[in-house]
N, C-alpha and C positions, 0 to 999 in steps of 0.2 A: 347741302348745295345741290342745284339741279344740274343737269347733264345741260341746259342751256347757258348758267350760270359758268360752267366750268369753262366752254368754252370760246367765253364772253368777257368785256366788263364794258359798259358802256360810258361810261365816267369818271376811270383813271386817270390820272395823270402818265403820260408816258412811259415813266420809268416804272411804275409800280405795277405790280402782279396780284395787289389784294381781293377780295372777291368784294363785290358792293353787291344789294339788291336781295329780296328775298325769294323764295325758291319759285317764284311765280304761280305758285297754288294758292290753296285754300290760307284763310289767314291761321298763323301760328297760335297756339293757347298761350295763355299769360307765364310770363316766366316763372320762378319760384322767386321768393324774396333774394335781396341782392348781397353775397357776400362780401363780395371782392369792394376795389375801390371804385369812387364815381368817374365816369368816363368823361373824360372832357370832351367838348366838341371840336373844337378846335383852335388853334396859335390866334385868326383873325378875330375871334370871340373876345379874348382875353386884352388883342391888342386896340380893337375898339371900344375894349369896355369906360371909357372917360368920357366917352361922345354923350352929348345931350341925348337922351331918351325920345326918341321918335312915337309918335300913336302907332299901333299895328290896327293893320284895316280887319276886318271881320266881315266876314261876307254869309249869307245868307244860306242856308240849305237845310234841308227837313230833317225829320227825327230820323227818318231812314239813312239819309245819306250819311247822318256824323255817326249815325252806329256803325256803318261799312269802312267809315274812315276811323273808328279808335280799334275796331277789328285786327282791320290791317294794318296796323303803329304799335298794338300791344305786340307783337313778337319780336320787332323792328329796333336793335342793337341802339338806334339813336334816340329812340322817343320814350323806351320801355321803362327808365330811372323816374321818370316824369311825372309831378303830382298831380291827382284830379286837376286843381285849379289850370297850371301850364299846359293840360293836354288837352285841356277847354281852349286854350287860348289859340294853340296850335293847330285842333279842329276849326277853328272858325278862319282861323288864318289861308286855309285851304279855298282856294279858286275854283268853278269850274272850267274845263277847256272840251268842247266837242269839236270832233274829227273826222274828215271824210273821206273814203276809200280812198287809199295811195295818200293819202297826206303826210309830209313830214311832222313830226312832232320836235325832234331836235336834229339838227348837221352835225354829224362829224367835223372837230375843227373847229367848231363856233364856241363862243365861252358859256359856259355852264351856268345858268341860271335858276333851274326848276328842280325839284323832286317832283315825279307823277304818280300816281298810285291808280291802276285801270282798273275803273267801277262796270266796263259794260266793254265787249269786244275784245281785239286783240290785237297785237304790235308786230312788227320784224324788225332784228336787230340786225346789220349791215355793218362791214368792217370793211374798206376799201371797195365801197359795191359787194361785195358777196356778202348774202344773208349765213350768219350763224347762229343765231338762234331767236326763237318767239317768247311772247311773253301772256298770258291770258289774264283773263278778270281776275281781281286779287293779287295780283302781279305786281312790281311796282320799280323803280327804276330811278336812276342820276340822285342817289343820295347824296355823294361826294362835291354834286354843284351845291351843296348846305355847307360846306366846311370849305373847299375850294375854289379859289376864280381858276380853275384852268379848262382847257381845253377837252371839248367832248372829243372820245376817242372812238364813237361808235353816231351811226346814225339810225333814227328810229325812226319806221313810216311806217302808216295804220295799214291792216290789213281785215278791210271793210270797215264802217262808220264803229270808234269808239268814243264812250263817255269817260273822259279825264278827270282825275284833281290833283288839281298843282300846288304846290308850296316854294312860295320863292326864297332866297338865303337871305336877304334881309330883314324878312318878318321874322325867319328861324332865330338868325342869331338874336334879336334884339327879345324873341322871347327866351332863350338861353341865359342872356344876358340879366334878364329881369330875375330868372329861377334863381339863378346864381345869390343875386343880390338878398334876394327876400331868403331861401336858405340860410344864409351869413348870417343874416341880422336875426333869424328866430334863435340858431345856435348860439349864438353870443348873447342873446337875453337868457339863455337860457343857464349857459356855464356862467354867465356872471353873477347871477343869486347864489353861487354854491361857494361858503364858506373856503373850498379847497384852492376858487381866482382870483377871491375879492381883492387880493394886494395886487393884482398883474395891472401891469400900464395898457393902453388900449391897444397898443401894439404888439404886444406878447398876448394878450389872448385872439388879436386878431390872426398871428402865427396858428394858433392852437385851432382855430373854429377853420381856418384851411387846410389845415393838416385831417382832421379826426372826419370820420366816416362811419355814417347810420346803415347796424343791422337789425335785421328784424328777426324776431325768433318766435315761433309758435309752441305753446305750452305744450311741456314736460321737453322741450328741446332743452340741450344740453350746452352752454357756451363753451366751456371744459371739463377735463375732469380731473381728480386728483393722480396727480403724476407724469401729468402732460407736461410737455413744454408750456412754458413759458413765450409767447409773441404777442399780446396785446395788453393793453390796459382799459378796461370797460367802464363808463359811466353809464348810469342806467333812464332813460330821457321819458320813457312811460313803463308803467305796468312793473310787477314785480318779480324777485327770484327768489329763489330758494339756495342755502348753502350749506352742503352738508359734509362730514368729515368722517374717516375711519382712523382713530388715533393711534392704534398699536396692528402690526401687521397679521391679518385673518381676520378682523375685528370686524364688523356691520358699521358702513357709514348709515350715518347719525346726524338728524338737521339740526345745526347749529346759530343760523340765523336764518331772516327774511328780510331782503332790500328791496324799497322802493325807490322812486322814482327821487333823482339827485343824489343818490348813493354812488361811489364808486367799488371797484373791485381788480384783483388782477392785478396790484402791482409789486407785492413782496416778491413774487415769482421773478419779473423783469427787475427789481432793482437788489437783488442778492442772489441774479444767477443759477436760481434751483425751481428744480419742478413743483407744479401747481400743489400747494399744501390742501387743498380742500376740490371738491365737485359743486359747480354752480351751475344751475338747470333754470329754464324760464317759467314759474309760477304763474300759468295763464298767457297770453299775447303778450308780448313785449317790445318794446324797441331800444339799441345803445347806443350808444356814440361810445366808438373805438382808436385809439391810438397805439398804432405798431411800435416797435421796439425802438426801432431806430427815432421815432418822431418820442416817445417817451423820454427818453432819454435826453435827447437836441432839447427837446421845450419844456421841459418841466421840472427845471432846475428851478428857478424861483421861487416852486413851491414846495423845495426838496423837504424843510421844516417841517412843513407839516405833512409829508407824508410818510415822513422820518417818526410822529407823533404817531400816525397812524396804526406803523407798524410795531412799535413798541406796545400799543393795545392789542393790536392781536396777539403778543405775543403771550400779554400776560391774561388773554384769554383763554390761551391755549395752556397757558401754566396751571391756571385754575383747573381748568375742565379734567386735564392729569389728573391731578392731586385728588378729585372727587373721584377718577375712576380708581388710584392707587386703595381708597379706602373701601369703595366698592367691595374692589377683587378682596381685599383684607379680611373683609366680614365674611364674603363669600367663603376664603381659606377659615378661617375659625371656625364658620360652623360645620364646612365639611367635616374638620377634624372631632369635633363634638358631638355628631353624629354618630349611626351604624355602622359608620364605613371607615370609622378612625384607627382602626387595626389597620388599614390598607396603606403598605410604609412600601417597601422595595421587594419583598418576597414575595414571589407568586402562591395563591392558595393551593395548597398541598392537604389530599383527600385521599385515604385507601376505600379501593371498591373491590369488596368480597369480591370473589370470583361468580359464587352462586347467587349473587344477586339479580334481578330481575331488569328485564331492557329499562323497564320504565323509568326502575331509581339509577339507571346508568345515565339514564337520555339527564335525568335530572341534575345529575350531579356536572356534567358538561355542560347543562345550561348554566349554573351558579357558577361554574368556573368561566364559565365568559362573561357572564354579569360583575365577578369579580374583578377579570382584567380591564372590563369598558369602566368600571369606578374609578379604578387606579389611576388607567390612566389620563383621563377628564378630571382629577386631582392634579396630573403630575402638568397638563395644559396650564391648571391654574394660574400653577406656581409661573410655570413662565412666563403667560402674560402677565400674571402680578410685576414679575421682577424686570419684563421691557418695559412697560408703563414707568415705572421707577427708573430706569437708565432715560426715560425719553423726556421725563421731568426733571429729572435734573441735569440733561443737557440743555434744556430752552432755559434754564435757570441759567444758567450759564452764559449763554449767548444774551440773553436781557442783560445782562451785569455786563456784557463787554460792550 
């Protein structure tokens, strides 16, 4: 935030202190993909969204200008979630307004109608008459008249001839309103091919398609990994992952499957309480559709069966995949024992070295007595991971039978 921004806002409401507007420089670089959840716009969005669907006007301007205008939108907390198509629509939705020295641009006081964004010149911002702070090319201002009818709390007047673009809240919301719409309904064509919705009423998945939130993840990114908590449930809506597992503790995780696109993952973790049994990393570009614990749990009772089915395949995947490393380790143990090295039991190798022997066969005899102890005990590893392997199959045996 700028030192003008701080101590500014030019289209608050009253009581609030939050900062609006971006730092009045240069435009910000594009975000990083979006973790968190989708931002809403705001209460008036939602509560007109039943209104017949109005045309938004489109106005005219060159290849220059809409490149100066997605410039300064790509950094901009309200426009940044926005797909090509809606930031198309929002560009065009953009007015121009020119301005001539000393000209007010908005009163203090008056209701709030515009976002401007200054392609050329520059502003003062005015709080009770006293200027406190300016704004230059790139700059941009009254976001809050996009979400609010209230009251500008600041006045803005040109300081020398600037070139404007305006966006009014009505175009805003009804293209908000439109994203909104067309998102819904791609989401829900989308979870309702997938075997895990097809019994939900249109109402429980319309629940779920408002609840769940698209992240993107770029290859060899990591969604989790094994022994994380447990807080989301992932379907996977393009591209693939990778999931790999380390069974027995010290072990090398091991890729154990690859999901594509309609797969789910993630939810043995959230529905028995224990950290993540495996690491899932994105195979290439990705994107998911995510539901947090709380929304997991709330909605997706109805499809508890079958992810109740789900999880009993994992489980007795995971039984299997034991029981081929128990035999593994098995063969591995016999033929160490079959081996040069099957004398190697619990006693350390025990060697007399003449006194008058030579450095060389001393160095030597110390080297075999450490090649003997690293046999030993890379034997005695064996056996223990032999024998957790074996306690960790037939605990998941156990829990499948319960």
């Amino acid at each position: 935030m700028s030192e003008e921004d701080a101590s500014y806002n030019s289209d608050l409401p009253p009581s609030s202190s939050e900062d609006e507007g971006d730092d009045g420089g240069a435009a910000a670089a594009p975000p990083p993909p979006m973790r968190g959840r989708r931002q809403g716009v705001s209460a008036e969005i939602s509560q007109s969204s039943q209104e017949e669907p109005k045309a938004i006007a489109s106005h005219a301007k060159s290849a220059e200008d809409s490149q100066f205008l997605l410039s300064s939108m790509t950094g901009n907390s309200l426009f940044s979630h926005l797909s090509t198509g809606s930031m198309n629509s929002v560009i065009g939705a953009f007015f121009l307004v020119e301005k001539a020295d000393g000209e007010v641009v908005m009163q203090q006081g008056s209701d709030g109608d515009n976002f401007y964004v200054i392609q050329e010149g520059s502003v003062k911002i005015l709080v009770n008459g006293n200027q406190v702070a300016t704004k230059a090319a790139g700059g941009s201002f009254g976001e809050l008249a996009l979400m609010y009818n209230a009251p500008r709390t600041a006045t803005v007047v040109c300081d020398g001839r600037a070139k404007l673009w305006a966006l009014d809240r009505t175009s805003f919301q009804a293209i908000m309103r439109s994203t909104e719409s067309s998102r819904n309904s791609t989401v829900a064509d989308f979870l309702c091919q997938m075997d895990l919705f097809k019994s939900l009423s249109k109402e429980e998945l319309a629940k779920i398609v408002d609840a769940v939130q698209q992240r993107d993840y770029k290859d060899g990114e990591y969604m989790f990994r094994q022994g994380d908590a447990g807080e989301d449930f992932f379907i996977i809506s393009q591209g693939n992952v990778t999931v790999t597992k380390s069974q027995t503790p010290g072990a090398a995780a091991v890729p154990v499957a690859q999901l594509g696109a309609g797969k789910f993952f993630g939810e043995l973790a959230l529905s028995m309480n224990q950290p993540r049994a495996a690491s899932v990393f994105a195979n290439g570009d990705c994107s998911c559709f995510t539901l947090d614990r709380g929304s997991f749990e709330r909605l997706l009772g109805p499809v508890s069966e079958v992810l109740g089915r789900e999880k009993t395949l994992y489980l007795q995947q995971d039984i299997r995949s034991l029981k081929d490393q128990v035999r593994i380790l098995e063969a591995e143990l016999a033929a160490a024992k079959a081996s040069s090295i099957q004398s190697i039991m619990e006693e350390p190798l025990s060697l007399d070295v003449p006194a008058d022997s030579s450095e060389a066969l001393k160095k030597s005899i110390e080297v075999m007595k450490g090649s003997y102890a690293d046999a030993q005990q890379q034997l005695k590893l064996l056996v223990e991971r032999l024998n957790a392997t074996k306690e960790k199959c037939k605990s998941m045996t156990a829990k499948l039978s319960s």
